[in-house]
MIBA-654717 format. One record per residue (C-alpha): y negated, z, x negated; residue in one letter. Coordinates in Angstrom, 3 decimals. Example, Ala and Ser with C-alpha at 12.3 -4.5 7.8 and 13.67 -1.06 7.14 Angstrom:
4.500; 7.800; -12.300; a;
1.060; 7.140; -13.670; s;
//
This chain:
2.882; 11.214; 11.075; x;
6.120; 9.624; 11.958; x;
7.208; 6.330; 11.246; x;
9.052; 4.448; 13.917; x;
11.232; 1.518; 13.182; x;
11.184; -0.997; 16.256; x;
12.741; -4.139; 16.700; x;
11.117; -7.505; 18.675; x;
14.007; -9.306; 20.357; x;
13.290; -12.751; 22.260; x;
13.161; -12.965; 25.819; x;
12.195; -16.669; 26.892; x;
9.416; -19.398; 26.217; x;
6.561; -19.665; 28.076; x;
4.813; -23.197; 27.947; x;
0.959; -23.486; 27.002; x;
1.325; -27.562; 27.826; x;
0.357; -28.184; 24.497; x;
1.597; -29.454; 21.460; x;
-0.057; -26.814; 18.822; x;
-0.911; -22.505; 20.357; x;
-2.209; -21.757; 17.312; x;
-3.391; -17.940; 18.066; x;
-2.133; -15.224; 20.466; x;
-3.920; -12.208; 21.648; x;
-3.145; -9.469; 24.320; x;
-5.998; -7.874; 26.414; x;
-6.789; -4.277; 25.319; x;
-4.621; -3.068; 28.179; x;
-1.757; -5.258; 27.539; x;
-2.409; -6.873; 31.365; x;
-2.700; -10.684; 29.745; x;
-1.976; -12.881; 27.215; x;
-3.824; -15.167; 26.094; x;
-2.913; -18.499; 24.355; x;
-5.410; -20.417; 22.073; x;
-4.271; -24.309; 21.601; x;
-5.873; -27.346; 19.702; x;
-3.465; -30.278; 19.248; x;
-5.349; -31.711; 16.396; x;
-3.748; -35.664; 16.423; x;
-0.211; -33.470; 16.982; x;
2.311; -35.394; 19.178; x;
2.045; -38.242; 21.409; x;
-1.483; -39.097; 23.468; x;
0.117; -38.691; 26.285; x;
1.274; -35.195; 26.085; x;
-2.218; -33.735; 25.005; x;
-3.934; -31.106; 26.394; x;
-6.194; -30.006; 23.644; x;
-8.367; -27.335; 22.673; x;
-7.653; -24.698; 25.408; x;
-6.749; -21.097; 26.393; x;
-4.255; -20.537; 28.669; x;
-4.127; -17.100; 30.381; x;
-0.663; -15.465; 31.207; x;
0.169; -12.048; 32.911; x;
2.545; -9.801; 30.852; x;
4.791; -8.749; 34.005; x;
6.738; -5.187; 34.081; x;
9.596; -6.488; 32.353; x;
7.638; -8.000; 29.238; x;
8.102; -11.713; 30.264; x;
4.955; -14.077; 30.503; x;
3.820; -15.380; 33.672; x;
1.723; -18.349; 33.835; x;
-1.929; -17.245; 35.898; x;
-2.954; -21.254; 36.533; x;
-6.411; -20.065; 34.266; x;
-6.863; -22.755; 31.930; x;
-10.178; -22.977; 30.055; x;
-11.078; -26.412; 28.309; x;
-13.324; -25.273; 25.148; x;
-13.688; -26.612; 21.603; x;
-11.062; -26.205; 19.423; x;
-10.582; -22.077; 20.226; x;
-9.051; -20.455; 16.492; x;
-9.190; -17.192; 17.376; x;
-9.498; -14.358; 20.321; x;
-11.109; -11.380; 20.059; x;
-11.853; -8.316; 22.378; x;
-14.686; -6.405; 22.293; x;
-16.282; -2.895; 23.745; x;
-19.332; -3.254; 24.585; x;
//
């Protein structure tokens, strides 16, 4: 096996409208990202949009595209994929 040494270099921000994404995951194919928030008393009333995932599409140059898919749910920790 060969190891390869890689490097991850910032490219840009792409807003969840949230004050706390606390969990990232990419879709098996690498199509979407998706965002899991929960604000948790974080930041100013006003600004909350709590417990979501926000859905982004990983365009052909690597950058994050917001999709408009929102989904309200209750305080999302984690996101997991599975075959079935």
């Amino acid at each position: 096996m060969r190891a390869c040494l890689a490097t991850l270099t910032p490219m840009g921000w792409a807003p969840t409208n949230a004050n706390s994404p606390r969990f990232f995951g990419l879709d098996p194919a690498a199509k979407y990202l998706y965002a899991a928030t929960a604000d948790e008393d974080f930041g100013p009333p006003g600004e909350k949009s709590t417990d979501t995932i926000v859905q982004f599409s990983v365009e052909a140059d690597g950058s994050l595209k917001p999709t408009g898919q929102v989904i309200k749910t209750s305080s999302p920790c984690s996101i997991v994929f599975a075959n079935i």
